[in-house]
Every structure is written in C-alpha cells, then in structure tokens.
N, C-alpha and C positions, 0 to 999 in steps of 0.2 A: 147180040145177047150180052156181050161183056159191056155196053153203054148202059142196058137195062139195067145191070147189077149196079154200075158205079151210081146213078139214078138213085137207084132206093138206097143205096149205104148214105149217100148224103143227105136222103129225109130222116137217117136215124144218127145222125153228127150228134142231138143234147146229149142221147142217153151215152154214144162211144165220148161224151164229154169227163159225164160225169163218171163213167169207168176209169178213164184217164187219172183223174182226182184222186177217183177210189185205190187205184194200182198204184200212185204216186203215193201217197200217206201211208199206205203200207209200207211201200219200201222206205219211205223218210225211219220211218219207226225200227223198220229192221237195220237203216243204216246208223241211225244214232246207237241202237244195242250195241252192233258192233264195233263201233269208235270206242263207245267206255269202256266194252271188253276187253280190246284193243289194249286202249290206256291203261285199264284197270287192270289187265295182265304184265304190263310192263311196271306200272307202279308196284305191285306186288313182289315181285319177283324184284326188283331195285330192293323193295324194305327188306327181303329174306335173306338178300347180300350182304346186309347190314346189320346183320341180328350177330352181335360181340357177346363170346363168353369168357368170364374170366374166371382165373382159377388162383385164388388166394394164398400162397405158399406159406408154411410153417415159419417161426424166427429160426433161425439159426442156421437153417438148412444150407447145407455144404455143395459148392457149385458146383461138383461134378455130377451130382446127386438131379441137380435141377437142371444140368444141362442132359440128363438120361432123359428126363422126364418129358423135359420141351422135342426132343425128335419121337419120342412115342407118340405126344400128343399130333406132331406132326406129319407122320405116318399113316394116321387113320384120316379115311375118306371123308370124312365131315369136316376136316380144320382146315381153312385157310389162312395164309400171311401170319403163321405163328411167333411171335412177339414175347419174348422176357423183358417186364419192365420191375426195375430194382427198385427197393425203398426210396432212393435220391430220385429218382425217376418220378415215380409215385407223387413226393412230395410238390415237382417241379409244378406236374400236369394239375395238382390240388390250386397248389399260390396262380398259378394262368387261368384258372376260373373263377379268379376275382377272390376266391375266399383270404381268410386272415390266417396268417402265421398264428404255430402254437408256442412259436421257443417263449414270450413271455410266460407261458404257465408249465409246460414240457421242456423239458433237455435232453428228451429222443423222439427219433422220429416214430408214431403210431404206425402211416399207414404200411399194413405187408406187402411184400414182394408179390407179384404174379406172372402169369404165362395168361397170356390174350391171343384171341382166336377167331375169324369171323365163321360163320358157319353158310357152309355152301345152300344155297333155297332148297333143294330137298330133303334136307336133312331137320327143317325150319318148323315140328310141330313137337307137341307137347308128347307124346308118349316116347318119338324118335330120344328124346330130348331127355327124357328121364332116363331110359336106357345108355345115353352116353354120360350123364351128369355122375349115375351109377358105378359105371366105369371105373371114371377118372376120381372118383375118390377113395377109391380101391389103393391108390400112390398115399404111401404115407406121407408124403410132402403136401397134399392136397388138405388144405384148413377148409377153404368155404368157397362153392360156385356158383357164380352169379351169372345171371342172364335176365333179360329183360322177358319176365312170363306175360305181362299185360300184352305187350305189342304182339306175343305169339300167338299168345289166345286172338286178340283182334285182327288178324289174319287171318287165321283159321275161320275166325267168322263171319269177314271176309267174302271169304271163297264160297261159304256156305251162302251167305247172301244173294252171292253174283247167279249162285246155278236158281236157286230161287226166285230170283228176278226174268233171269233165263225162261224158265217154265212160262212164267207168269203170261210173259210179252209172245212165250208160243201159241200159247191157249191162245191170247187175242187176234195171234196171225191167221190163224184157222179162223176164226169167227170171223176177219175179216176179208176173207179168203171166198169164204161162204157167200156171206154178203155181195163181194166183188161179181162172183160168177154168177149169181142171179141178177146182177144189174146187164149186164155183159148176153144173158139169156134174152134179158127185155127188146134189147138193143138189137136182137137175131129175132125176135118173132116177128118183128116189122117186116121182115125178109123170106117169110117163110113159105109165102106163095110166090114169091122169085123162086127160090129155092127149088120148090116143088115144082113150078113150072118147066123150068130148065132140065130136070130130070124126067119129064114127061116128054119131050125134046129130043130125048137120047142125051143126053149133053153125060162126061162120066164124073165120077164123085171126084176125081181130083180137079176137073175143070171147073167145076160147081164151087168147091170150097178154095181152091186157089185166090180168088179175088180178094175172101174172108179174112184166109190165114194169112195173107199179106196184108191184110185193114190190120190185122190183129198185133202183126208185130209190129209195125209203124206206131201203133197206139202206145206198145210194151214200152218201145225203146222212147217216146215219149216221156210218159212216165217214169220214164229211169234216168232221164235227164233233169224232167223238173225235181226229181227226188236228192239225185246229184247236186245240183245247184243249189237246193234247201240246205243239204246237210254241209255241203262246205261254209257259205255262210254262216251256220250255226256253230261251226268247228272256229270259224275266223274268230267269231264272235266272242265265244269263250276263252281264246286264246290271247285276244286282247284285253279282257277281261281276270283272265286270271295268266301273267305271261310266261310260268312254268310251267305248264303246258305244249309251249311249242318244243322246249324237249325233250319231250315224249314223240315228236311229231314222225311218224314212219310210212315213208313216201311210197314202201314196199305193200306194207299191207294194208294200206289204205287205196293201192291200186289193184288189190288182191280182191278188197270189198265191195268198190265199184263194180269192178267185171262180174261178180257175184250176184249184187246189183241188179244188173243187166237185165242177166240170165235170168234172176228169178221175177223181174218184169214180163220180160218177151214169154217167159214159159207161160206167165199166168195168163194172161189175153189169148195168147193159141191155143193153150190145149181147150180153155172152156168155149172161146168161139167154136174153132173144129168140132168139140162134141155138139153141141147146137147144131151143126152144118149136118152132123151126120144123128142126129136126133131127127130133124127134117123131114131126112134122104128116108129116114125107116118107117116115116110112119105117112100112113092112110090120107088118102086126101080129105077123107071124109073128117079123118081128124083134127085137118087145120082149123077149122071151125071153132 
C-alpha cells in the first residue's frame, strides 16, 4: 500500500513542482519585507538618535543661571549627552565648516550661546516635540529652539509608509496563499482514488495522510531553502552595491527570519495538503468522479 502511494505522488512531481515555486516566491517576498523592516527599523531608530535640539541662550546671561538651566534640561527623560557650548565655541564649530570669519566686518562675535541635546527615539515626533519645545522656553534664558522639523516629519512618514507597504504585501500574501493552496489541491486530486481506495482497505486517516504530510513538509522546507538562498544573494547583492548596509547587518534577527521562514513554508504545504487528504477521507466515492 505504502509503494502504491509513493507510485502516484511521483506522477504528480509537475504540479508538487510548481507548488514548490509557488511557496518559494512567497517566502522570497515575505523574506525581503522583513530584511527592509529589519533595516528600516534599525535605520530609523539610528536617525531618531540623532535628532539635536538646540536651545539658544539670551546675551549676557549669568552662568550660574545657565548652569541651573543645563541640569533641568538634563534631568528630563527626552535629553541626552547635554552640552553647553559657549559663544567662542559657537564660533570655532562656525570657521570648521569652511565658512568665512566676520571680524573684517564685526568686532563681536554674533553667534549665541547654547545648551545642545540629542533627543532619545521616542521622544522623536512632532506633537512630543512641541510639548517639550513649550516647556523649555518657559526659562527665561531660552531665546530660540531649533531642531530639525523636516527629518521628524520625514520619519514620521516613514513609519507610516512602512506599515502601509506592510498591509500591501499582506493582502498579496493571502492572495498568494490562495493561489498556492489550490495548486497544492491539483497536485492531491491525482491522488484521490489512492486516497479513497486505502480507506476502503481499512487503512486509518493517519496512515493515509502520513505519506502526504511528510511530501508536504519536504516540499515546505524545500521552498524555504530555495527562498533562503534567493534572499541572501539579494542581501549580498545590495550590500555590495550600496556598502553601508552591511552595518546594518544583524546576524540575530536575520536568523530570527529564516526560522520564521521555515515555519511559514512547512506550515503552508501541510496544512493544505492534509485538508485535501482529509477532504478525500470525507467524501463519497461517487463523488470522486
């Protein structure tokens, strides 16, 4: 009985081919999402580290005044690596970015005093940001605070992009999902007066679909290797191509994604095999027809 079965799964090798194919491009698809999210979570969260506010001091302002001011600011959960840089200071960071001295036209220095601050990633959005801007200009010492509002907005939208792209490539997983399991159905009805025969036999439903559900995950874990080997290539790929990217490279959760991977190969081949096997089991012989 168990030569019969292996017999017929081998007249239906095109269709468990082209399943194969089918389960691979899925997961290629869902493994590239998850590399950019990957990346794109880690790039994000790097820029949100990197979002400087600065806060302008008044002239004249008396430093015991500014040194109150700098451990307030450094007290509250949003500041990190809080920074007093003085007028001399000011000026140095001005002349190291290539600009021109003003002493031929000035005989003081313009740029003010401030207190610099990076601001921890979730603290990194526009309304967060207006409530602490609010704040801190509450200190009379506080003339004018700057922060870069383009980059926060362009994060924000972002994120919004990402879960939107997210959705997108769900919707197709399902469709392609659908797709799969009806090819996967084709590839079982060649089988189906095996199926039925062996149950007319006595044979029991786990002896019946055991042969199946084991084609099924040999196929998964197929596909989840040609999947693997696509997307690494494609990662190499990019990585030589653009070579800031490899440090981004996180050996953790990209062996987080494989096993993921895997799992969601071997799932997809068993469970639609098995329901085929026990679709079979249920119905009529009259109905294989």
């Amino acid at each position: 009985m168990a030569e019969i079965s292996k017999v017929s799964m081998k007249r239906s090798k095109p269709s468990y081919f082209f399943s194969i194919l089918g389960v691979a491009a899925l997961l290629i698809l869902i493994g590239i999402l998850g590399w950019i999210l990957i990346n794109g979570s880690k790039l994000e969260h790097h820029f949100r580290g990197s979002v400087q506010v600065q806060i302008y001091l008044k002239e004249n302002a008396i430093q015991r005044d500014v040194d109150s001011f700098k451990s307030y600011v450094s007290s509250q959960p949003y500041a990190v690596n809080v920074v007093y840089v003085s007028k001399e200071e000011a000026k140095e960071r001005f002349l190291k970015d290539g600009n021109e001295g003003w002493d031929k036209v000035l005989d003081y220095n313009p740029l003010p005093a401030s207190i610099e601050f990076f601001l921890k990633p979730d603290y990194v959005n526009k309304d967060t940001l207006t409530q602490i801007t609010a704040d801190l200009q509450q200190n009379p010492l506080a003339k004018d605070i700057h922060y870069p509002s383009a980059v926060v907005s362009n994060l924000n939208l972002v994120r919004k992009v990402g879960w939107v792209l997210v959705g997108i490539v769900s919707l197709l997983a399902i469709l392609v999902i659908l797709l799969i399991d009806n090819t996967i159905k084709l590839a079982m009805f060649s089988n189906r007066f095996l199926i039925k025969t062996m149950q007319m036999v006595g044979a029991t439903r786990w002896f019946i679909s055991k042969p199946f559900d084991a084609k099924a995950v040999i196929n998964g874990l197929w596909s989840s290797i040609i999947a693997i080997v696509v997307i690494l290539i494609i990662i190499f790929g990019v990585e030589q191509w653009v070579p800031d990217f490899k440090a981004l490279r996180d050996y953790t959760l990209l062996g987080i994604l494989f096993i993921g991977i895997i799992m969601v190969g071997i799932g997809i081949t068993f469970i639609s095999t098995h329901r085929s096997v026990i679709k079979y089991l249920k119905m009529k012989l009259d109905d294989l027809y």
